[in-house]
Structure formats: C-alpha cells, structure tokens
C-alpha positions as a LaTeX table, in Angstrom:
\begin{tabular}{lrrr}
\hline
Residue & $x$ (\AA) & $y$ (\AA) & $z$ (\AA) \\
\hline
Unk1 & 0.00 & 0.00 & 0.00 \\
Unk2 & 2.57 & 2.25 & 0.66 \\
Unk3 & 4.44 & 2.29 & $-2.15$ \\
Unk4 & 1.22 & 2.67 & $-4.13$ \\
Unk5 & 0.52 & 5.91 & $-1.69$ \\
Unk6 & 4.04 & 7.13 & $-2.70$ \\
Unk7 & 2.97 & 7.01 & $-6.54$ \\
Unk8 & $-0.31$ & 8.70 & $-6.37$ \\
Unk9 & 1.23 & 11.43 & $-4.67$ \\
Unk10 & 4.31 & 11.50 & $-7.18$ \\
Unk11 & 1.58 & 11.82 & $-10.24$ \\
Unk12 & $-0.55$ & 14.38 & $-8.12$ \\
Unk13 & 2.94 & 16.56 & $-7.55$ \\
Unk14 & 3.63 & 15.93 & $-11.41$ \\
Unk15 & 0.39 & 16.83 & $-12.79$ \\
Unk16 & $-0.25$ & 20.25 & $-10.40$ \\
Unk17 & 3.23 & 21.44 & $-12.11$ \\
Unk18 & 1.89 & 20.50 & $-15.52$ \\
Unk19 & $-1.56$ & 22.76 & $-15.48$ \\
Unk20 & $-0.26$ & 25.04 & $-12.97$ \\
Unk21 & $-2.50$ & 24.94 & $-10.27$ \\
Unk22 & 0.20 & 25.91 & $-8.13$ \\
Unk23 & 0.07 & 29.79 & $-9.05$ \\
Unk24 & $-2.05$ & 32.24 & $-7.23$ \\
Unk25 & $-4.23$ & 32.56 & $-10.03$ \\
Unk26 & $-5.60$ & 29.88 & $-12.78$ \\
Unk27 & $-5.52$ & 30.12 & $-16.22$ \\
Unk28 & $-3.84$ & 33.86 & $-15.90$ \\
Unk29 & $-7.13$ & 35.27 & $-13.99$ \\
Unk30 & $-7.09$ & 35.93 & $-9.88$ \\
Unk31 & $-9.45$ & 33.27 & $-9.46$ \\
Unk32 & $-8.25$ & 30.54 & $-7.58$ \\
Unk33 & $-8.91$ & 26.63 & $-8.67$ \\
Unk34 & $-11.85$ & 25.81 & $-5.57$ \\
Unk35 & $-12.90$ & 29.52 & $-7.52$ \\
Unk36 & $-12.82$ & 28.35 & $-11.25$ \\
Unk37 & $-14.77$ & 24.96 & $-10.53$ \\
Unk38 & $-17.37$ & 26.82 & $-8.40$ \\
Unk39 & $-17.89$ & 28.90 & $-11.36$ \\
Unk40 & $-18.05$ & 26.03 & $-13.87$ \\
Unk41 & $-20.66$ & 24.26 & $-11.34$ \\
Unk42 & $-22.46$ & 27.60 & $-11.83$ \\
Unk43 & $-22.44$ & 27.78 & $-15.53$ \\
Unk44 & $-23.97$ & 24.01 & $-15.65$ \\
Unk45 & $-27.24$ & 25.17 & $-14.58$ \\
Unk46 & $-29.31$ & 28.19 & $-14.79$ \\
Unk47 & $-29.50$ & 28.08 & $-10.57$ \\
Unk48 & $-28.55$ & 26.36 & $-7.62$ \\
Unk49 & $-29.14$ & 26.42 & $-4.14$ \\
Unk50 & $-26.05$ & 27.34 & $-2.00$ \\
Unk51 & $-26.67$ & 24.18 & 0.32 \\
Unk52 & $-26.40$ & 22.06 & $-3.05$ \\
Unk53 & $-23.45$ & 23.64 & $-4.45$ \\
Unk54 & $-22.04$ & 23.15 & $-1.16$ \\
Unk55 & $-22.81$ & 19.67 & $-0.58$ \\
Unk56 & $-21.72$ & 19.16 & $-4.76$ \\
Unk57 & $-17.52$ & 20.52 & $-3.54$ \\
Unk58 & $-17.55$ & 19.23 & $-0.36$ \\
Unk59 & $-17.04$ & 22.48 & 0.44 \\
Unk60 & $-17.17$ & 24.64 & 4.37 \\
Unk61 & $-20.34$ & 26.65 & 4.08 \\
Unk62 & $-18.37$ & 30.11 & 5.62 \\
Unk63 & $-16.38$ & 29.95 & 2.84 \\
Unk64 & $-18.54$ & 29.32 & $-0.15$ \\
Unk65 & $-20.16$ & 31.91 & 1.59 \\
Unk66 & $-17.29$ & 34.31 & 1.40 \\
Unk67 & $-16.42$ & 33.09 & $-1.85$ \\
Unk68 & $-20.02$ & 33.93 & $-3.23$ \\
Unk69 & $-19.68$ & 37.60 & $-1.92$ \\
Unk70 & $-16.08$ & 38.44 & $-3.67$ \\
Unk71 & $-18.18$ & 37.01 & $-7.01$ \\
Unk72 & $-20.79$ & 39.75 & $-5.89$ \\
Unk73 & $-19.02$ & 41.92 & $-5.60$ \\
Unk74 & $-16.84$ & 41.17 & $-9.42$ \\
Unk75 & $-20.72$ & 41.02 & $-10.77$ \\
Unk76 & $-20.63$ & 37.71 & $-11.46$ \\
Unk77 & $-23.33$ & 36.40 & $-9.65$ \\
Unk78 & $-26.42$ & 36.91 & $-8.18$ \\
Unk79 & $-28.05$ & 35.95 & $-4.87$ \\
Unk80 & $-31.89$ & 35.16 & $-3.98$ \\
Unk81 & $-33.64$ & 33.77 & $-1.91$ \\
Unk82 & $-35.79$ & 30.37 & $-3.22$ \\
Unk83 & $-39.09$ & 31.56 & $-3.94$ \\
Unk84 & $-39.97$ & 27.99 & $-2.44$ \\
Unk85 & $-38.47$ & 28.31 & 0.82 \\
Unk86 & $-37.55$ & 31.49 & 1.96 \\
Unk87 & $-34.80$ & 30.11 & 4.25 \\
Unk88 & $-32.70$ & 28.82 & 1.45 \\
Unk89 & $-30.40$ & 30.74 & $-1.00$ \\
Unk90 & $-30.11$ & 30.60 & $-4.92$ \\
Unk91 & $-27.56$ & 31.51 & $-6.53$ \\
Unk92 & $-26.85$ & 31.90 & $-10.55$ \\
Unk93 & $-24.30$ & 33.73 & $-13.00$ \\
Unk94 & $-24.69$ & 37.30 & $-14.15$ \\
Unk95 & $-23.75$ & 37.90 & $-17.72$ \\
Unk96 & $-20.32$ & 39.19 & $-16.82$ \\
Unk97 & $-20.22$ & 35.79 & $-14.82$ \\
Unk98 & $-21.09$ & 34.00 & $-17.78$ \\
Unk99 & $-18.89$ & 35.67 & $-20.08$ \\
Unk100 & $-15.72$ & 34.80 & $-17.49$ \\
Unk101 & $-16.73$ & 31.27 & $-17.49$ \\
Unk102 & $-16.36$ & 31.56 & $-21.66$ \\
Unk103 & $-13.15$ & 32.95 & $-21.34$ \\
Unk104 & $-11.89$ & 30.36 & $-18.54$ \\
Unk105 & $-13.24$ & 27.58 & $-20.54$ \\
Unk106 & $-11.91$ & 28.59 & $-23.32$ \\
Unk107 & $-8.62$ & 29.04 & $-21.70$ \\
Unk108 & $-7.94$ & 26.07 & $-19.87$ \\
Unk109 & $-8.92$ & 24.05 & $-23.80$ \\
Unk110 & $-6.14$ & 25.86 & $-25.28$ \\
Unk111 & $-3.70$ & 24.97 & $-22.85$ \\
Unk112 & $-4.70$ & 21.39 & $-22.74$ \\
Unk113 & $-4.53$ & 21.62 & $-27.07$ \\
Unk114 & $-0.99$ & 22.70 & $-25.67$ \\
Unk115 & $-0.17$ & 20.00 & $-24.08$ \\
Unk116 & $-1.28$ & 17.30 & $-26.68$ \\
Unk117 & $-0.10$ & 18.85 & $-29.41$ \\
Unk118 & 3.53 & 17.39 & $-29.48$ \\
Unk119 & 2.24 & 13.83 & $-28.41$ \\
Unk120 & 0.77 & 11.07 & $-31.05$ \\
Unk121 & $-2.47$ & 9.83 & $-31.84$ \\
Unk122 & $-2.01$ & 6.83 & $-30.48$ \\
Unk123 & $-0.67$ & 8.30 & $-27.46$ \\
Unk124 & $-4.04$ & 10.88 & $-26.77$ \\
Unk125 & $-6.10$ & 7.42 & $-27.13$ \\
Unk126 & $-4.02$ & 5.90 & $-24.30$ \\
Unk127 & $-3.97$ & 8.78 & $-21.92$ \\
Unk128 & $-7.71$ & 9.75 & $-22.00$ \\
Unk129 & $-8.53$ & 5.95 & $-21.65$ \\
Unk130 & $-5.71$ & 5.83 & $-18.36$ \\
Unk131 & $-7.73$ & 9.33 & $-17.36$ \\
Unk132 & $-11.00$ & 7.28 & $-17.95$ \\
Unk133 & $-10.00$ & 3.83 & $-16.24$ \\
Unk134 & $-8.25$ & 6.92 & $-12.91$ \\
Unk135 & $-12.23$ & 8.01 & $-12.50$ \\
Unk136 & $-13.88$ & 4.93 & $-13.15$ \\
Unk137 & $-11.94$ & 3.66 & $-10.35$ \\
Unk138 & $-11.57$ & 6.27 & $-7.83$ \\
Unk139 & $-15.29$ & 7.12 & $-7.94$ \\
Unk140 & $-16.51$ & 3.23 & $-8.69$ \\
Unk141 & $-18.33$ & 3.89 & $-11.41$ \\
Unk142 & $-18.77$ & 0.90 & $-13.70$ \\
Unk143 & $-18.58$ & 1.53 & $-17.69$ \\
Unk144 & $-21.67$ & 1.13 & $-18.90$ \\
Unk145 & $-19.62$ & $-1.26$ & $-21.17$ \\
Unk146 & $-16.24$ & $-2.04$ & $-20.72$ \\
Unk147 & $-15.10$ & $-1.95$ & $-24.32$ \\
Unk148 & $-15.52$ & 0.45 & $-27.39$ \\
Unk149 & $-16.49$ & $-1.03$ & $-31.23$ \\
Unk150 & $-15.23$ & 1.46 & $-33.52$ \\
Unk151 & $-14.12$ & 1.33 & $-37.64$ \\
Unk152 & $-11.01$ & 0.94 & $-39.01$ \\
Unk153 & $-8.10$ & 3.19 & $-38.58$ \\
Unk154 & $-4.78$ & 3.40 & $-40.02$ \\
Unk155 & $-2.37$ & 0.77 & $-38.50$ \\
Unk156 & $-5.29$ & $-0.87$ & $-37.79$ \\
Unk157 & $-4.88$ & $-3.24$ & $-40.83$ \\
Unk158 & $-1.74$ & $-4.10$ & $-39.92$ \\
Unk159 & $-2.42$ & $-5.00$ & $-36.68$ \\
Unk160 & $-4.90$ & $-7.34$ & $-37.68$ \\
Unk161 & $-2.50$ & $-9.29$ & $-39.79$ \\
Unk162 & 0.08 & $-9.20$ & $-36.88$ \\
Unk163 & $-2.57$ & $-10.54$ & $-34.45$ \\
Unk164 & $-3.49$ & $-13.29$ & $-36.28$ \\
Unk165 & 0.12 & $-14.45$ & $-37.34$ \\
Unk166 & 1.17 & $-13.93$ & $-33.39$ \\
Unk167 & $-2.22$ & $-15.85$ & $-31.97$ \\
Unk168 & $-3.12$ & $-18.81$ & $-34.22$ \\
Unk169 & 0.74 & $-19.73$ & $-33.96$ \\
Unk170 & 0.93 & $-19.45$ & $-30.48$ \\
Unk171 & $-2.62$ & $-21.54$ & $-29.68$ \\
Unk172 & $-3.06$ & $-23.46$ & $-33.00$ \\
Unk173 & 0.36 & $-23.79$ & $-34.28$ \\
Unk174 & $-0.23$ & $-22.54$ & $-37.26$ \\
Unk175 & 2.67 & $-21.24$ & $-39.79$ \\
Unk176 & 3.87 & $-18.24$ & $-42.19$ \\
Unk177 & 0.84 & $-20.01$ & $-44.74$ \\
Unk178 & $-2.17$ & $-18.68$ & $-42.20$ \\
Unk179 & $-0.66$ & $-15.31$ & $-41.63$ \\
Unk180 & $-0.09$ & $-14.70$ & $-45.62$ \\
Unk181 & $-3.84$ & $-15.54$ & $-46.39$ \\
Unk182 & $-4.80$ & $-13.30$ & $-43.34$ \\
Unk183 & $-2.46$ & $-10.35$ & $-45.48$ \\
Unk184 & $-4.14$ & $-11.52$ & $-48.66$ \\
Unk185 & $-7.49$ & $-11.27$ & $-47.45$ \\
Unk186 & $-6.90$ & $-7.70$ & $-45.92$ \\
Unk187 & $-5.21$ & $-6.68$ & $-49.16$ \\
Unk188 & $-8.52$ & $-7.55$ & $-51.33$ \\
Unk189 & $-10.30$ & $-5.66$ & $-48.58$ \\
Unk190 & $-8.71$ & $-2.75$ & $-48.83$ \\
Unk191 & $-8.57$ & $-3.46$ & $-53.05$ \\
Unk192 & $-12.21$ & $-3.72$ & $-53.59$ \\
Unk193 & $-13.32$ & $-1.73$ & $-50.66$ \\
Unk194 & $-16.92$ & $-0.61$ & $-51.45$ \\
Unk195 & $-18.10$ & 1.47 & $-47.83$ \\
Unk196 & $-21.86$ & 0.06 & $-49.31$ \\
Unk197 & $-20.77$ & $-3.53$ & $-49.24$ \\
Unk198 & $-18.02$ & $-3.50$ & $-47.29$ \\
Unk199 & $-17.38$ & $-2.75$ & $-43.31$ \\
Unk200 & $-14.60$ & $-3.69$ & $-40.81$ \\
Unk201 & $-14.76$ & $-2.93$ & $-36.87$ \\
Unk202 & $-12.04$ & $-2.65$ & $-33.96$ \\
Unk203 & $-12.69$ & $-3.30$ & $-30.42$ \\
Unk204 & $-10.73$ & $-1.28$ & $-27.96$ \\
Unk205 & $-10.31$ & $-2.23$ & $-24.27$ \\
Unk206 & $-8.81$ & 0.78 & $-22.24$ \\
Unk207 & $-7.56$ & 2.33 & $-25.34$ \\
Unk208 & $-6.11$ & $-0.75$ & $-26.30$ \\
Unk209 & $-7.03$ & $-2.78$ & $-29.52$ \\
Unk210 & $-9.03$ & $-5.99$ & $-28.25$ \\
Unk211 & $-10.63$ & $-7.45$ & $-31.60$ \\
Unk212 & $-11.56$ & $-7.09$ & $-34.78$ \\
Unk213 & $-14.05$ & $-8.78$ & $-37.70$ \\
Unk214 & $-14.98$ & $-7.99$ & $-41.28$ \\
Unk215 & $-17.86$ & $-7.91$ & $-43.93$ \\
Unk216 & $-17.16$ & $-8.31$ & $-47.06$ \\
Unk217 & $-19.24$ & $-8.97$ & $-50.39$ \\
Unk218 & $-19.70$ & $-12.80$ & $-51.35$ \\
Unk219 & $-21.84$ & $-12.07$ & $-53.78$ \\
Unk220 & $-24.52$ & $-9.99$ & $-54.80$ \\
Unk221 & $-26.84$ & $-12.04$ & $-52.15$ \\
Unk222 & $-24.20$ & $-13.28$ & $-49.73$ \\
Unk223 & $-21.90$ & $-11.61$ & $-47.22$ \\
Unk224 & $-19.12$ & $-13.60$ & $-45.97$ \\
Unk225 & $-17.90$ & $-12.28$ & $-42.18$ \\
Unk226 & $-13.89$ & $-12.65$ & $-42.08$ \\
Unk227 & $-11.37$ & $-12.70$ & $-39.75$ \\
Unk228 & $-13.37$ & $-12.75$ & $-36.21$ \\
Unk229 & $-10.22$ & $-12.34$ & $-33.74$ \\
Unk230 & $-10.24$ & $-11.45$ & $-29.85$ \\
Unk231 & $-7.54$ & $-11.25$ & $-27.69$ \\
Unk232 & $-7.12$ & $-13.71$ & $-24.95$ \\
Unk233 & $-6.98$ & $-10.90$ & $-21.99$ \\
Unk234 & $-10.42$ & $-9.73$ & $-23.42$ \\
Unk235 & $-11.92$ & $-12.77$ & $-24.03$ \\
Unk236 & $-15.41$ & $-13.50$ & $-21.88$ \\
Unk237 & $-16.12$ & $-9.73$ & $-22.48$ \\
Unk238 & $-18.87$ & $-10.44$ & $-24.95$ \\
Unk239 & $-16.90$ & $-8.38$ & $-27.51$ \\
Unk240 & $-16.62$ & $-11.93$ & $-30.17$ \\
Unk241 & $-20.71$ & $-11.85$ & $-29.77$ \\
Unk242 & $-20.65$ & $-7.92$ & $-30.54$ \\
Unk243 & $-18.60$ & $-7.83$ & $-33.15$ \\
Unk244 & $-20.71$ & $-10.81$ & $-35.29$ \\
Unk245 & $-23.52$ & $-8.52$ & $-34.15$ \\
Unk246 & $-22.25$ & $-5.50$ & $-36.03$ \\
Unk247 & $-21.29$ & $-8.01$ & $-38.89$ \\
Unk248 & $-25.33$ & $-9.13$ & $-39.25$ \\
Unk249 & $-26.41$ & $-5.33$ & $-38.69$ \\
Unk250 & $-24.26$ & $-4.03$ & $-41.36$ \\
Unk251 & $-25.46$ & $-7.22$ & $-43.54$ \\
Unk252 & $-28.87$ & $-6.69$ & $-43.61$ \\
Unk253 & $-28.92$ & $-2.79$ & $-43.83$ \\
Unk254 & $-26.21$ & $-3.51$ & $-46.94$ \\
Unk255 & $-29.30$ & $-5.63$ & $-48.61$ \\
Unk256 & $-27.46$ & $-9.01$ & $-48.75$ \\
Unk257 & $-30.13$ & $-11.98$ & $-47.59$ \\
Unk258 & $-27.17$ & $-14.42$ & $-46.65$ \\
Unk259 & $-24.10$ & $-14.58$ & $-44.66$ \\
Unk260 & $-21.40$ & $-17.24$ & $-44.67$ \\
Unk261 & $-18.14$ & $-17.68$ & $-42.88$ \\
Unk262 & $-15.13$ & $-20.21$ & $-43.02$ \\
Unk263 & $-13.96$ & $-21.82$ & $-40.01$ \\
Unk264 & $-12.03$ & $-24.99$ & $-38.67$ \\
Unk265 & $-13.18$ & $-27.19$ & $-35.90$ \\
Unk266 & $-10.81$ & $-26.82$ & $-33.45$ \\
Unk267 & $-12.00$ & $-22.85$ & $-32.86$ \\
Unk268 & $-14.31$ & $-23.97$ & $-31.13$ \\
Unk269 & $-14.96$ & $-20.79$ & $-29.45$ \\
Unk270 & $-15.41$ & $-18.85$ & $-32.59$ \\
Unk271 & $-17.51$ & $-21.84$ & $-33.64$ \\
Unk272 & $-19.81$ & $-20.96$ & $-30.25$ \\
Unk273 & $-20.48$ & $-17.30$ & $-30.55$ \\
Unk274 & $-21.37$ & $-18.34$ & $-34.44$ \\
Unk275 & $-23.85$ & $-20.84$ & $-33.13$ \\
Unk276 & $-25.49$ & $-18.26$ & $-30.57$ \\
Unk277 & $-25.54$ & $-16.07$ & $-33.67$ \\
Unk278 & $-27.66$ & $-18.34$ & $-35.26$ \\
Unk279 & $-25.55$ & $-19.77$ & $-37.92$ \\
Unk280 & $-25.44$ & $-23.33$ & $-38.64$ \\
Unk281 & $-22.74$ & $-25.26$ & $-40.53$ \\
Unk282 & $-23.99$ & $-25.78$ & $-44.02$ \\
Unk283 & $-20.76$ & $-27.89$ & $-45.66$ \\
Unk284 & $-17.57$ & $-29.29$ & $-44.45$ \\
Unk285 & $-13.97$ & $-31.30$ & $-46.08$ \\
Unk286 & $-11.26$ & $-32.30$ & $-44.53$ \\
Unk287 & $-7.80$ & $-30.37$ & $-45.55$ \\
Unk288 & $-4.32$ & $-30.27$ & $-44.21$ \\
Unk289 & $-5.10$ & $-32.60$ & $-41.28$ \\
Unk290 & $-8.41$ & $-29.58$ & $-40.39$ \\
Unk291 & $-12.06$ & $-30.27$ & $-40.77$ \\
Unk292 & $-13.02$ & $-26.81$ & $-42.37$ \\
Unk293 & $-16.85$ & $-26.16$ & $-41.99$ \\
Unk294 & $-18.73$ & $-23.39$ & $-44.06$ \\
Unk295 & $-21.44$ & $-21.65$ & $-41.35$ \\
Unk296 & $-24.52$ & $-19.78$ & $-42.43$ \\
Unk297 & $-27.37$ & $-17.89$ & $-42.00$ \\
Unk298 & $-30.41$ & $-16.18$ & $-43.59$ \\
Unk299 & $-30.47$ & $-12.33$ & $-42.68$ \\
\hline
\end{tabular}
C-alpha cells in the first residue's frame, strides 16, 4: 500500500506542475482553482441552491459563503432567496459571470490543445482511456460497457494481420501459410473496398485494440464475415458476440439476404459465438489434417 501511496502522490505533484494549479491565479485570472470549478458548477445550470453547491464541492459553508460575496461583488453572480423556501439561497451567473466562465473555458482548452499537441495519436487514445479507467476507479463507477467497437483506422490493418500471425501460432500452431492468407485477405479488402458492401470494426479495451471482424461482399446475395479475432486478456467480455452482431447489422442494412463464414473445428470458441448467432454449418472437407466447416445464416 505504501508504495502505491508514494505514486499517487508523485503523479498528483507531477500533474499540479503540468496545469499550474500551483500559481495564485488559474488560467492567468485571480481566481483561484476551488474559484474556477465553483464557477463552472455555476455555468452548468441556470440556478442552484447554495446548500447544493455546497454539498456538490464538499465544500465549508463560511467559505462558499465568502467566496459567493467576492463574485458579488466582481458582478458575477447573483443571490436570492428560493421563492420555495424562503430560508434557502439561490444563486446563478450574471452575464459578466457568464462571459468569465467563456473565457476560462476557453482558456484552460487551449492549454490542454498545448499540451497534446507534441504527443501522437495513439498516445491521446491511451492517456484519456488511463484518465478514464483513474475516474472509473476512484469514484466506482462501472462503464456502462467495458469496451468500445469502432471502424477501421490506419495501422489498424496491420495490426490485424500481426494478431493473427502472433495468436493462431501461439494456440493453434499454425505457420507463415495462415498469416499470408490473413495479409491476402486484408489486401482484397482494402482493393475492392466498397463502404456500401463493405465494413470492418475494432474493439478497444482501455484504449487498447481488443478485436476485430470484417464484412465483405460474397456475392450480390451473400456476405461472408472474415477474420473474427479477440484477444485472450479480453476474451469473456462479450466483444466476439458484438462484433458478429455489427457483422449481421451491417449485412442486412447492406441488402445481402445471406451470410457465410469459413472456419475450422478446433476454434471452437469462434464456432460458439457463431452458433449463438444463429448460424449453422452448411458444408464441411477435410484439408491439411483440419475439418473446415462453411457456417450460415439467412439475414
């Protein structure tokens, strides 16, 4: 525990020198952070109570209460009392206050734009998911889902390739042979690409690719659903089921009545999520020492 104290301190030190929260005033204004959130809690909402915005920061009434009247007396708010009980205070942004907010907000995005500018794509997807997984945690607040199904992007392709050479050989055995027709089949995806026909999805996990499955035109009636891969630390997610979901969605809205796949017997758990899917295998041979089974389904 107390080495993981240590580091949560060490990142708190780190990241107060990065935005500056240090300096008397925020954002080059002489408001002071508690200052700048109480007016962003104040800009959410056309009112609120004192006793909520209180309870909202965790903050000592005497000095919200102090707080409140140097805001007064800048013009940036206004104080009533609740027309529903007389006994309670409302409190809401003038439109100097609201025009401070603008500034503020539009402040503190610039110097965050400042920040990311000199750091990768990839790396802005891996620190907001690290920021994400830092609140989901520290205020327990599940994900409503704890992975992201997005399209293609580039590097993407060639991950999928990579993936499939690095997995099948490590849990099937399988050679250079598997991972050239996996680069053969992306290449005639990418070759006769039609966005109509065509569609491809990644699944993320914490920023992180996770999976990954294609559609791609048969023909004019069929869709065949291609390379269906998830990685072994995100397996028993439900991602495998989602991402043959997106496969039939994009299917039927694309017009096709059929889909088909290619498999081999020993995926079996591919060849469960296809069943739950409700395809059925339609043909089978044996080659290279593999049963390999044809699945399909009407759309």
């Amino acid at each position: 525990m107390e080495e993981h104290i240590a580091a949560v301190r060490a990142f708190n030190r780190f990241y107060t020198g990065v935005i500056g929260v240090l300096h008397q005033g925020v954002l080059d204004t002489p408001y002071s952070l508690t200052e700048v959130r109480v007016l962003f809690e104040l800009a959410q909402r056309e009112h609120v109570e004192a006793g909520e915005l209180r309870r909202l920061l965790g903050l000592d009434a005497g000095y919200l209460s102090r707080m409140l009247g140097r805001f007064e007396t800048d013009g940036l708010v206004v104080r009533e009392r609740s027309a529903a009980d007389g006994r309670r205070q409302v409190i809401g942004l003038t439109e100097a206050g609201g025009a401070t907010f603008a500034t503020l907000d539009a402040r503190s995005a610039a110097q965050v734009r400042g920040l990311l500018e000199g750091v990768s794509e990839e790396d802005r997807r891996r620190l907001a998911a690290n920021m994400a997984a830092i609140q989901e945690i520290l205020t327990r607040a599940p994900k409503a889902e704890p992975y992201v199904i997005r399209p293609p992007r580039p590097g993407d392709l060639g991950w999928v390739v990579h993936r499939h050479g690095v997995l099948y050989s490590q849990e099937y055995g399988w050679g250079e042979e598997f991972e050239a027709l996996v680069a053969r089949i992306v290449a005639d995806y990418v070759d006769g690409h039609d966005p109509r026909r065509d569609a491809g999805w990644i699944a993320e996990v914490d920023g992180e690719r996770a999976g990954c499955v294609f559609c791609v035109h048969k023909d004019d009636e069929t869709a065949q659903l291609r390379m269906l891969l998830v990685e072994p630390a995100a397996r028993g997610m439900g991602i495998g089921g989602r991402l043959v979901e997106e496969c039939l969605h994009f299917a039927k809205a694309a017009g096709y009545r059929r889909i088909m796949l290619w498999t081999r017997d020993v995926l079996t758990g591919a060849r469960r999520i296809y069943r739950a899917a409700g395809f059925e295998p339609v043909e089978e041979h044996t080659a290279d020492g593999f049963v390999e089974e044809v699945w399909a389904r009407d759309l």
